[in-house]
BAKOL-183716 format. One line per field, with one value per residue: y, x, z of N, C-alpha, C in turn; residue in one letter. Coordinates in nm, 3 decimals. Layout:
N
nnorth = [Y  ...]
neast = [X  ...]
nup = [Z  ...]
canorth = [Y  ...]
caeast = [X  ...]
caup = [Z  ...]
cnorth = [Y  ...]
ceast = [X  ...]
cup = [Z  ...]
type = [A  ...]
This chain:
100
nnorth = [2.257  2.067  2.085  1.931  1.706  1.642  1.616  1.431  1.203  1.221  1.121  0.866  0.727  0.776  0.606  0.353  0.242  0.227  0.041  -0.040  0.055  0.212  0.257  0.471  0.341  0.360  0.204  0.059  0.024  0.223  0.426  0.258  0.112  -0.005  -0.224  -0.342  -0.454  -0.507  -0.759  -0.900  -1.227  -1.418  -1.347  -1.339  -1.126  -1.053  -0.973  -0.839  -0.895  -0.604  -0.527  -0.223  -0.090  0.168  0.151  0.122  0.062  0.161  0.292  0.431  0.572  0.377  0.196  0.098  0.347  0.242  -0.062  -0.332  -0.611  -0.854  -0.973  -1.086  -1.228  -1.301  -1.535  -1.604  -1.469  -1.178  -1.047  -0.861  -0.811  -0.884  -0.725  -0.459  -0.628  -0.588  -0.379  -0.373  -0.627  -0.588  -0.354  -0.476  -0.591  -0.694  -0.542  -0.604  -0.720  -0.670  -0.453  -0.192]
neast = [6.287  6.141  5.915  6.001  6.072  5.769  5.668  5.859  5.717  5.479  5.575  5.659  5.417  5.281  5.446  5.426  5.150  5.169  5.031  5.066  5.153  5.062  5.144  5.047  4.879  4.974  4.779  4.640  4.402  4.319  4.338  4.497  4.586  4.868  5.000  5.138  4.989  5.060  5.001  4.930  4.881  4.870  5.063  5.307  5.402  5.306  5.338  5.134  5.059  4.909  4.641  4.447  4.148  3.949  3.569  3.394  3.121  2.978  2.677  2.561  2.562  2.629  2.778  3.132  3.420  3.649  3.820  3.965  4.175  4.391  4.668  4.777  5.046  5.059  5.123  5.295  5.425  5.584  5.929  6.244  6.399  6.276  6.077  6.163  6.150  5.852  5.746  5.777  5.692  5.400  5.339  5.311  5.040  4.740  4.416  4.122  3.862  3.604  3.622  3.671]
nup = [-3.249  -3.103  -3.283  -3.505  -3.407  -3.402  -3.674  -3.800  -3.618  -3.715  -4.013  -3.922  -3.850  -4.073  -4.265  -4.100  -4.108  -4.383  -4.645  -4.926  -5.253  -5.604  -5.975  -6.189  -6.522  -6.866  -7.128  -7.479  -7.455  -7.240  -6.902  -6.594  -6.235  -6.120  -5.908  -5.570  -5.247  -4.928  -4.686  -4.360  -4.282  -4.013  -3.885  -4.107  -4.320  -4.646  -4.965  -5.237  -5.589  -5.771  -5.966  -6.082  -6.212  -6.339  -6.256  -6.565  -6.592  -6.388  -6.318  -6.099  -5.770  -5.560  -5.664  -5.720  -5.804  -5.874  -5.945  -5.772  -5.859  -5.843  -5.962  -6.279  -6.291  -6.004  -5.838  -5.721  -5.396  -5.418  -5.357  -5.210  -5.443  -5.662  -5.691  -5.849  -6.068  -6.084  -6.190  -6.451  -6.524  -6.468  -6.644  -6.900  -6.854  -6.927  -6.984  -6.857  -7.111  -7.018  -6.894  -7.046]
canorth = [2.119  1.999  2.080  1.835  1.589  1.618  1.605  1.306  1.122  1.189  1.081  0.796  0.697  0.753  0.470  0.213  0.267  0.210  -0.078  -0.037  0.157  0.212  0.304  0.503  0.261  0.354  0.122  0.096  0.006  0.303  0.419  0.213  0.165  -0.148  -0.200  -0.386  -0.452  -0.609  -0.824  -1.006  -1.411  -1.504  -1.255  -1.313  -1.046  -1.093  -0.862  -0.922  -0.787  -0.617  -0.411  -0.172  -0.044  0.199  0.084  0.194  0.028  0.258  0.401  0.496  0.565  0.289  0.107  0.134  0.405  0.143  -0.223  -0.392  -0.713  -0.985  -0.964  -1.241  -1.308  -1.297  -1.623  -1.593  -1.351  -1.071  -1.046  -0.765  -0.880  -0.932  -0.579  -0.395  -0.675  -0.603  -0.273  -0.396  -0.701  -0.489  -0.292  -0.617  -0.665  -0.629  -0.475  -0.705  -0.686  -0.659  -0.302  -0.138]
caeast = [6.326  5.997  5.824  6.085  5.968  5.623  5.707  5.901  5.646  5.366  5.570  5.630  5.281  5.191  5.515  5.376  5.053  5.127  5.009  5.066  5.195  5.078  5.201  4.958  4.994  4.873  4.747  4.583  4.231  4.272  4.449  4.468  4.672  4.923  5.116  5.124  4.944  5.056  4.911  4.981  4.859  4.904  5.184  5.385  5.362  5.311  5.304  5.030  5.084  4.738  4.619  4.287  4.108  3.839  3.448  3.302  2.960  2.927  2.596  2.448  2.660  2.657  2.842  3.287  3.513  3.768  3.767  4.117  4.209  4.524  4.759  4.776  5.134  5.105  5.109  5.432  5.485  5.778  6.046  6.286  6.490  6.175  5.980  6.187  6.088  5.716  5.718  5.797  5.550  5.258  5.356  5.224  4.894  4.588  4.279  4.034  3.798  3.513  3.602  3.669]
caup = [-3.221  -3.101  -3.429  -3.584  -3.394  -3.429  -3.817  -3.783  -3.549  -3.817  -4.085  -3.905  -3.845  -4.209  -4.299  -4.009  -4.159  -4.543  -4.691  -5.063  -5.345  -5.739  -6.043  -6.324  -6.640  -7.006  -7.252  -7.557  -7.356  -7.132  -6.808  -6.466  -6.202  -6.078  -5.775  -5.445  -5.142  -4.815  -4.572  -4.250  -4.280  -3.924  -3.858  -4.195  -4.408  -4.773  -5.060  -5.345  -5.730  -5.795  -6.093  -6.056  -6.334  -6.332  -6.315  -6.677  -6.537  -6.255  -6.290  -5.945  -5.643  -5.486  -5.734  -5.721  -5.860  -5.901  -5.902  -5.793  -5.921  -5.799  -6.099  -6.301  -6.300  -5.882  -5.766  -5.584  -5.322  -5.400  -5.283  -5.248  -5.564  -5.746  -5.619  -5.950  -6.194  -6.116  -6.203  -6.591  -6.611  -6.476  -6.772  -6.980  -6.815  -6.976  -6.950  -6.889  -7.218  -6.960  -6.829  -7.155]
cnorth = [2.033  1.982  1.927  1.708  1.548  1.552  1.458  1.190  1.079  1.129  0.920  0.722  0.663  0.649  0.351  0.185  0.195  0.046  -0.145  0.103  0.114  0.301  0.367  0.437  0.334  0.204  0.161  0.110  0.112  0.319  0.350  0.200  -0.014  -0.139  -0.294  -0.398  -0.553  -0.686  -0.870  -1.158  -1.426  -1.470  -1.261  -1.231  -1.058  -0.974  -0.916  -0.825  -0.750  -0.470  -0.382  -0.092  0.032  0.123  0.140  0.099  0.070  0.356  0.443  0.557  0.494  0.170  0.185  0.209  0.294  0.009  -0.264  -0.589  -0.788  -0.994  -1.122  -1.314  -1.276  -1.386  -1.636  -1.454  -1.274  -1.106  -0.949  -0.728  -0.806  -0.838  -0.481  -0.435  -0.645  -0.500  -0.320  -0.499  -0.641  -0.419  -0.369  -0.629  -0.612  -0.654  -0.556  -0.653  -0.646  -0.486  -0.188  -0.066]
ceast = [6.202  5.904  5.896  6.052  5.849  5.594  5.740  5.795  5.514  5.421  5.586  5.553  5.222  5.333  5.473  5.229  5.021  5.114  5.075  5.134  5.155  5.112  5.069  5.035  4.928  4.851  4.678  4.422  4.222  4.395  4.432  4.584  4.768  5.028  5.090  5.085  5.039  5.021  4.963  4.860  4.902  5.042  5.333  5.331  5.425  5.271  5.227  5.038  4.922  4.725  4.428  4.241  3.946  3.682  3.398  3.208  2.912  2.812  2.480  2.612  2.734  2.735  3.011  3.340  3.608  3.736  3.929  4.108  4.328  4.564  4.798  4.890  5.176  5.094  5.234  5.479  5.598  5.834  6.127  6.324  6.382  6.044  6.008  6.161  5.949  5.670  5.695  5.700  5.437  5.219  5.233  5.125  4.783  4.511  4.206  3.887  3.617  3.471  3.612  3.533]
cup = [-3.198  -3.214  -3.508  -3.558  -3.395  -3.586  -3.808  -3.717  -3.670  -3.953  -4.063  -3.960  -3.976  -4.258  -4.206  -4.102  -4.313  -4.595  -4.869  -5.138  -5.514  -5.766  -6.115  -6.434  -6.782  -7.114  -7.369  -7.531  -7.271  -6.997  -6.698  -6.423  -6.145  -5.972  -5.686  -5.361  -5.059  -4.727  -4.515  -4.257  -4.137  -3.867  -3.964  -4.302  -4.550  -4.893  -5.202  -5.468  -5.726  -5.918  -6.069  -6.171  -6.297  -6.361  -6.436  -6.679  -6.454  -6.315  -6.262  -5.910  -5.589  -5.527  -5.715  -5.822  -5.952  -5.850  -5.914  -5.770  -5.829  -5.975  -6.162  -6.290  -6.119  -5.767  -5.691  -5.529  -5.374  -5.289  -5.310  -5.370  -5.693  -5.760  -5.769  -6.052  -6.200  -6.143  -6.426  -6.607  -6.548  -6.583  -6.874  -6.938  -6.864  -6.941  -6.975  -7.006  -7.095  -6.920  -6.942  -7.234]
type = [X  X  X  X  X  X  X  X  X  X  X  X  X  X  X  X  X  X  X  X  X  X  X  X  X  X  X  X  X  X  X  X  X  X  X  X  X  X  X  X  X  X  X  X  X  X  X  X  X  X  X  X  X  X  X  X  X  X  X  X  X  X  X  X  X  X  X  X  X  X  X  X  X  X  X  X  X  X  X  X  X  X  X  X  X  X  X  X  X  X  X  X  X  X  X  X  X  X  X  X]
């Protein structure tokens, strides 16, 4: 019984915790990834479309794995409704000719 709750408490913790969720997308440019972040503004929390695409200019260290972006069609916050359509136009987003 106690284990159960320990379980439960940590999964908790890791749902208070989560900020975001992506998808893996393919294209014809390559693979990256698209999904959501959240943020609090002043104690309203807002969810942001964002697509990340590997660096293919990384080369040191000290330069990023991944470089994430603000999606271009994410000028209006989601909304629950509007959380299943963004799974399909992420689909559509392309690879900026830069990272290719």
């Amino acid at each position: 019984m106690l284990e159960d709750n320990q379980k439960s408490n940590k999964s908790n913790d890791w749902k208070e915790r989560e900020i975001g969720a992506f998808w893996t997308r393919d294209s014809a440019k390559g693979k990256y990834l698209s999904g959501s972040i959240e943020v609090d503004e002043l104690g309203l929390k807002k969810k942001i479309k964002v697509v990340m695409f590997p660096n293919r200019y990384k080369d040191n260290d000290k330069k990023p794995d991944y470089v994430l972006y603000v999606s271009k069609d994410a000028e209006a916050p989601l909304t629950e409704d509007s959380s299943n359509n963004q799974v399909e136009s992420t689909k559509k987003e392309e690879i900026p000719d830069s990272l290719v």
